[in-house]
N, C-alpha and C positions, 0 to 999 in steps of 0.2 A: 143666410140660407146655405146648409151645406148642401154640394154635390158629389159624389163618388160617379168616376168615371170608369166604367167596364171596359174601354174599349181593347183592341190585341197590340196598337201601337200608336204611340204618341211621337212626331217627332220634333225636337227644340232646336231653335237656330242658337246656332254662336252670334249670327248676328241678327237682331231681332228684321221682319220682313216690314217694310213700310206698307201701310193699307191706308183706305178713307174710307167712312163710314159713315151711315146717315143713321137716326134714330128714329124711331115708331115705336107709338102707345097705344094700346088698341087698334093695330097694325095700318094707324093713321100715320102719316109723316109729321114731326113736332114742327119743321121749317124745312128753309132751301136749301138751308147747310150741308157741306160736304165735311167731313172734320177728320184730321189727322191723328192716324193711331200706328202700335205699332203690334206685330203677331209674334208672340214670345214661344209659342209652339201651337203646333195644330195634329188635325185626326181627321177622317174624312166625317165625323160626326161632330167635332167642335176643337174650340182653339181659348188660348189665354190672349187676351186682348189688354194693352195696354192704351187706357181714354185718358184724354187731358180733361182741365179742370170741370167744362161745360158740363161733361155726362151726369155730373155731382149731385145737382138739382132735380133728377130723375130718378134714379137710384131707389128711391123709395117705392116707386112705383111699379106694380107684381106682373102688370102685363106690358115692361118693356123688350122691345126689341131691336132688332140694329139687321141693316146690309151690310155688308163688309164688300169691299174692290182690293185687290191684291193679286197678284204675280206671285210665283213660287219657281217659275222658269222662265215659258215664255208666253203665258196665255193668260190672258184677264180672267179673274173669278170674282163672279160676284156670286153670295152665299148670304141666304138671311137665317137668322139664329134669334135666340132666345137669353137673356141675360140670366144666370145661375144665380152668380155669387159677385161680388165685388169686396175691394178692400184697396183701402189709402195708399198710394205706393208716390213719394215727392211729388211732385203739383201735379199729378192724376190719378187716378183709379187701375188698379188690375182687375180683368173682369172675365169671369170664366160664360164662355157664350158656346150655348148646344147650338148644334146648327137643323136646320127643317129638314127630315127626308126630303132629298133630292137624289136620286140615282146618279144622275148626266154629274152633277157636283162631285160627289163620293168619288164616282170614276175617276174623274177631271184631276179632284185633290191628290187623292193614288199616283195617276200617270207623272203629274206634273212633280211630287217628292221623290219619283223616282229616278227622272230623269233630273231633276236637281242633286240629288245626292251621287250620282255615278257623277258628275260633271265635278263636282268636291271632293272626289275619292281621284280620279283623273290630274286635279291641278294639284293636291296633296302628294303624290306621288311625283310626278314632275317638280315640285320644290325638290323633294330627296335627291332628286337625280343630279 
């Protein structure tokens, strides 16, 4: 399934964000599992998601979904989204996930890239010095 992304900005970490992630199929939970992924870039509307091998078995399936838990500073975000697109990437999947209108999130996502990214331009600067 392709996705084209509209949005006005996307932003990529150099170093991907650790996240945990639970899965939903018909916005059922599949188990109790919490599962470790990692956030290769995001937008206050979606992110590229890197799943280990579990997610593989699902894949197929058109009404999968996921929560995502993640930091981007200093606040917990939990965000549920919709699975795009996937593809093979070493023993997991890269997987492009829209995320649900949420306003409070969108915000949250905004404030929280921003005040990470001043905090990186800040210790960036300070090496130079």
């Amino acid at each position: 399934m392709n996705f084209k992304r509209k949005e006005g900005f996307r932003f990529v970490f150099n170093e991907p964000i650790e996240a945990k992630y639970e899965i939903y199929i018909n916005s059922k939970r599949i188990n109790t599992e919490k599962y470790n992924g990692k956030i290769l870039d995001i937008s206050p509307r979606g992110m590229k998601l890197f799943c280990g091998p579990e997610i593989g078995e699902y894949l197929r399936n058109t009404t999968l979904q996921v929560e995502v838990q993640f930091v981007l500073d200093v606040t917990t975000i939990r965000a549920l989204g919709d699975f795009m697109w996937s593809k093979p990437l070493g023993s997991g999947f890269q997987c492009g996930v829209v995320l649900a209108a949420q306003d409070d999130i969108d915000e949250l996502i905004i404030s929280e890239m921003k005040r990470r990214r001043k905090k990186e331009v800040l210790q960036s600067k300070h090496k130079k010095s």
